[in-house]
C-alpha positions as CSV (number, residue, x, y, z in Angstrom):
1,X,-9.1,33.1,25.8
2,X,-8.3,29.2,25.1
3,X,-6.8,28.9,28.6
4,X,-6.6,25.3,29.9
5,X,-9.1,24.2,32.6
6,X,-8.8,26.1,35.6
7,X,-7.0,29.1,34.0
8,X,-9.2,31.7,33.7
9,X,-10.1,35.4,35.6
10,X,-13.4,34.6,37.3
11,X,-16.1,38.0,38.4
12,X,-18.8,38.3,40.6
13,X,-21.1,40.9,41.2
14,X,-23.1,41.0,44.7
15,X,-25.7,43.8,44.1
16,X,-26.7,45.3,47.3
17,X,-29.2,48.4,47.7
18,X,-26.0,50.6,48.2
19,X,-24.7,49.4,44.8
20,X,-22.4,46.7,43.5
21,X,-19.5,44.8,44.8
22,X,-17.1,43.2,42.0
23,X,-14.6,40.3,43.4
24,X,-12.5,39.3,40.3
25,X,-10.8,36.0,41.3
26,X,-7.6,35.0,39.5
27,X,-7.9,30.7,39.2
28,X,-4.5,29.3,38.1
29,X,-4.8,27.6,41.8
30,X,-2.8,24.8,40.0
31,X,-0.1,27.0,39.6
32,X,0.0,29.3,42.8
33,X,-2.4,31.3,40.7
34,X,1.0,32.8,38.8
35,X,-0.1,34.8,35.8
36,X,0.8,34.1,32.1
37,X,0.1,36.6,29.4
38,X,-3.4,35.0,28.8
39,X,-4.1,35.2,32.1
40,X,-2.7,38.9,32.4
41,X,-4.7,39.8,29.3
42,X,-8.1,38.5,30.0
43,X,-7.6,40.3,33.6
44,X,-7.4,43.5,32.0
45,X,-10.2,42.4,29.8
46,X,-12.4,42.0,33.1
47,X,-11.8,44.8,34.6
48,X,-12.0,47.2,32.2
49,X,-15.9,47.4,31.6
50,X,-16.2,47.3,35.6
51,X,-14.2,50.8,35.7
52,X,-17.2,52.2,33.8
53,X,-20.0,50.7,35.4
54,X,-21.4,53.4,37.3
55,X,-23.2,51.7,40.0
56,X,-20.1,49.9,41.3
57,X,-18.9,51.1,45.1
58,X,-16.4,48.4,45.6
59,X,-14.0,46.2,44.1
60,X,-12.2,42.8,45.7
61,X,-9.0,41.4,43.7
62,X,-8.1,38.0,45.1
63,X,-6.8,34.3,44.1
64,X,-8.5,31.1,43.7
65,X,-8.2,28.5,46.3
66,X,-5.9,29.0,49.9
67,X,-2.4,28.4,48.8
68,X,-1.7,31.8,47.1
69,X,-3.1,35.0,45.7
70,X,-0.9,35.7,42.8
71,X,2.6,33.7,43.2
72,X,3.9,35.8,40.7
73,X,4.8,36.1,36.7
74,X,4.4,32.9,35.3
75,X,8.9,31.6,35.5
76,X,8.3,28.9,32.3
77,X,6.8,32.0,29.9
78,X,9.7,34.3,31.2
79,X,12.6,31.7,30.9
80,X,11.4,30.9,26.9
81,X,12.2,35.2,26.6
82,X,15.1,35.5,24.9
83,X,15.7,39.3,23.6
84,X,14.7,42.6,25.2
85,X,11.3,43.4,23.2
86,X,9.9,40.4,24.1
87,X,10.9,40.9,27.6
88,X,9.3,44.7,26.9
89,X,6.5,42.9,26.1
90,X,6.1,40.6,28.5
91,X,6.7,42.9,31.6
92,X,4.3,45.6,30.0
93,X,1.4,43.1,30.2
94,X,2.4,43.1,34.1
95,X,2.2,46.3,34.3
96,X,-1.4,46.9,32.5
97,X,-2.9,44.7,35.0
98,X,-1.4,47.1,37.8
99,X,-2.5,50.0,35.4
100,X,-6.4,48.1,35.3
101,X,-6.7,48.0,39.0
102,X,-5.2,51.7,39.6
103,X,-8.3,53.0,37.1
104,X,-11.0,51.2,39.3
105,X,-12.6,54.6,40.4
106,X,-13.7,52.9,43.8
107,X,-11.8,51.3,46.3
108,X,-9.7,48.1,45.6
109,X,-9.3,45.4,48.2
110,X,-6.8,42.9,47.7
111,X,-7.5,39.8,49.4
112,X,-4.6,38.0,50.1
113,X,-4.3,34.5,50.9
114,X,-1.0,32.5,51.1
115,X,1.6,33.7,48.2
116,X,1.9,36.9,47.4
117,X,5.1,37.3,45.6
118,X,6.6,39.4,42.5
119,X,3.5,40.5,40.3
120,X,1.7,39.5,42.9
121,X,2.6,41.5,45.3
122,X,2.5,44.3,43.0
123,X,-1.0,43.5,42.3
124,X,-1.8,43.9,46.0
125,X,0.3,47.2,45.8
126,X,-2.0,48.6,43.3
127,X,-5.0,48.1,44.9
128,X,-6.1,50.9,47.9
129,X,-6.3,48.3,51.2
130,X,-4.5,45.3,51.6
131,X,-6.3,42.5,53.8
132,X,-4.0,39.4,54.8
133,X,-4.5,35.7,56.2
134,X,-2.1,35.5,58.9
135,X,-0.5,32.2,56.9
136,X,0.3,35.3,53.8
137,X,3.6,35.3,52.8
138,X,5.1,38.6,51.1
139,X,8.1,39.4,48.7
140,X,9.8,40.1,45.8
141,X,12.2,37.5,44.6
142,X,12.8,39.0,40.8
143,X,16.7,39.5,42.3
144,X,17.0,35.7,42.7
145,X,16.3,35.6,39.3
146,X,18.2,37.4,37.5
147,X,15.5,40.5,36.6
148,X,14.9,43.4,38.9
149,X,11.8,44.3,40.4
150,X,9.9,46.7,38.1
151,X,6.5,48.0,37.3
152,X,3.8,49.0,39.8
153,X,7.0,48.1,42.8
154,X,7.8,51.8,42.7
155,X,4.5,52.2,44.8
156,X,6.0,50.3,47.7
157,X,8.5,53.4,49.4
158,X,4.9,55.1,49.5
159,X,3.4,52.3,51.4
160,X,6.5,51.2,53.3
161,X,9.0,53.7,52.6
162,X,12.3,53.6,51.0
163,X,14.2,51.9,53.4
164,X,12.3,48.8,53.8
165,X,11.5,48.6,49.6
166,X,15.4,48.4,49.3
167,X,15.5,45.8,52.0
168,X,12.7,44.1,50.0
169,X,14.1,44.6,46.9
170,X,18.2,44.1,47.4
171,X,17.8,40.7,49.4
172,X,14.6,39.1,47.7
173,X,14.0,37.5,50.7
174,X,10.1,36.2,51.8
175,X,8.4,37.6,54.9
176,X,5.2,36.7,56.4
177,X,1.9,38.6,57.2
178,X,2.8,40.0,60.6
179,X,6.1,41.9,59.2
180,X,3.8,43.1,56.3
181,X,1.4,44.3,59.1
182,X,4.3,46.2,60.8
183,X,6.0,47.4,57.6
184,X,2.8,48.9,56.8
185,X,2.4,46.7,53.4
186,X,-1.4,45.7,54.1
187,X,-3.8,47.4,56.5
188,X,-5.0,44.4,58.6
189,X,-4.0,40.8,59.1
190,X,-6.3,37.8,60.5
191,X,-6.8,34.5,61.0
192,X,-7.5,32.6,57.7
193,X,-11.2,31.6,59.0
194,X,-12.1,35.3,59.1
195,X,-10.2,36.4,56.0
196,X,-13.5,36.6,54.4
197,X,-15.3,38.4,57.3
198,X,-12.7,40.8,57.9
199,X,-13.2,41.6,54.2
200,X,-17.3,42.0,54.2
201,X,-16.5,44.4,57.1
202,X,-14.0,46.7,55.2
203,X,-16.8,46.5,52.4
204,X,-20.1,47.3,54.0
205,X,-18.0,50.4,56.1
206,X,-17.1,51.9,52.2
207,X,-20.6,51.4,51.6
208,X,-21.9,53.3,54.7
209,X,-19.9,56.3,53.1
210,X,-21.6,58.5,50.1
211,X,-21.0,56.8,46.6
212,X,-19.7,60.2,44.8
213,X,-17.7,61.4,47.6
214,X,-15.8,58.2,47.7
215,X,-15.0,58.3,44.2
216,X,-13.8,61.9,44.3
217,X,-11.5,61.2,47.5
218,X,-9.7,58.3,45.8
219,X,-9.2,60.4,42.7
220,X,-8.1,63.1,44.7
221,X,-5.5,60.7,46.5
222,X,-4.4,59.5,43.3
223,X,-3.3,63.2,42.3
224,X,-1.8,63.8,45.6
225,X,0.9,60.9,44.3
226,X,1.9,62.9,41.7
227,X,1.7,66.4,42.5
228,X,3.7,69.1,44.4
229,X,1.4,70.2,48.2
230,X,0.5,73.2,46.2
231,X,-0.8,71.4,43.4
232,X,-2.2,69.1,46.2
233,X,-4.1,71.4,48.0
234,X,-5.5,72.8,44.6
235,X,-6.5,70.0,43.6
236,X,-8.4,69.4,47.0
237,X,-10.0,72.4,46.8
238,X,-11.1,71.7,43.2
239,X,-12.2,68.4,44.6
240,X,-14.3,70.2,47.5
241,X,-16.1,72.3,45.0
242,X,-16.8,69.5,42.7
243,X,-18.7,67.6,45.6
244,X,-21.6,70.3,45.1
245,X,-22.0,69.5,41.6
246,X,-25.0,67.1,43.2
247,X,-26.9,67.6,46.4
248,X,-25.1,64.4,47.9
249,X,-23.6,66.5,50.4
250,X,-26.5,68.2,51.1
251,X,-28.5,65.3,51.7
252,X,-25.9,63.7,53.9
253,X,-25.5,66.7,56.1
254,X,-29.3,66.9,56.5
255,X,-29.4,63.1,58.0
256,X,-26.4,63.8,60.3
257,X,-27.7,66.7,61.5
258,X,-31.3,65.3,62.0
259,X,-29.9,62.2,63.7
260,X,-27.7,64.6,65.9
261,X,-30.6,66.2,67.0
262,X,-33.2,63.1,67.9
263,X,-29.4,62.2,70.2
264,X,-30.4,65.1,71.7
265,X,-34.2,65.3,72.8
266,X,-34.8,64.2,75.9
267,X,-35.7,60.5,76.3
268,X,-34.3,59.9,72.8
């Protein structure tokens, strides 16, 4: 992509006997890891060939280094903008690395470690769990700058309802992990010497559950956010029938059942 040293979208693949786990590590540590429109395109460029890969279970977005995960849109790129279509431009490339996370068909983890602010927190949003280092620090300062907060920010009143996303959105103001935690923006907060613990854990309980069934429950949830409860129930129901289309389930059910009943016998 002709990035300078230490700007580039880094991916590992840890292959375990239940499948693979992708981290995808955005290095602009430098810069509080903020993303240009090289960086934002070679992310989607990453990511892409991992939402086909059919052995993947599990998928860990996260920043180089300990001072930020994504500190936002890069300000230099967006001060040189100077008409409407190239600001189209510019926040459309946000948006399609939002877009790239949300078409992972397995869960998304955002690991997030010191800044995550503007695109960056929008990044986080558009993953499905949010893990935070106690030292995180949360918000969306596009206000401050003249620009309103856009793109893959309408997912926040689901996470934290509407309320707190115009708080968030109307004041611009920073917050740090423990009001994320109560706001509901990320699922669990730790000490930064078990960040990376807390995130194994997370990963090896997704991979205790059964590969297709976890890919059909995060489609389903995704249709949940844009349909009516009667479409939503539908769709669940179409969701239920489709989980017979292997004998995963039937397979599962056999090894509860059997390891319910050796509970059972006496001794056991």
């Amino acid at each position: 992509m002709g990035q300078p040293d230490g700007q580039r979208v880094d991916v590992r693949l840890d292959e375990r006997p239940q499948g693979v786990v992708a981290t995808v590590v955005i290095d602009n540590a430098g810069r509080l890891n903020t993303l240009n429109s090289a960086l934002m395109e070679q992310f989607v460029e990453v990511l892409a060939p991992l939402a086909t890969q059919e052995t993947l279970r599990a998928l860990v977005i996260t920043g180089a280094g300990d001072k930020a995960f994504v500190g936002g849109a890069d300000i230099n790129e967006m001060n040189a903008i100077r008409d409407p279509a190239a600001a189209r431009s510019f926040i459309t490339r946000v948006h399609a690395c939002c877009a790239a996370i949300r078409s992972i068909p397995v869960p998304t983890i955002a690991r997030i470690q010191g800044f995550a602010l503007g695109a960056g927190l929008e990044l986080a949003a558009a993953c499905d769990l949010r893990i935070a280092s106690q030292t995180a620090t949360f918000g969306m300062p596009e206000v401050k700058l003249g620009i309103p907060s856009v793109v893959e920010a309408a997912l926040l009143p689901m996470l934290i309802g509407w309320g707190r996303t115009r708080q968030m959105l109307l004041l611009g103001e920073t917050f740090g992990a423990q009001q994320a935690l109560a706001w509901n923006l990320v699922e669990q907060v730790t000490p930064p010497d078990e960040l990376d613990s807390a995130i194994q854990i997370c990963i090896g309980q997704l991979l205790n559950s059964k590969p297709r069934a976890v890919r059909l429950q995060k489609s389903l949830i995704r249709a949940w956010e844009d349909l009516s409860t009667q479409e939503a129930i539908q769709a669940g129901i179409d969701a239920f029938a489709a989980a017979f289309d292997t004998d995963e389930p039937q397979i599962a059910m056999h090894e509860f059942l059997a390891a319910h009943a050796a509970r059972r016998k006496p001794g056991a």
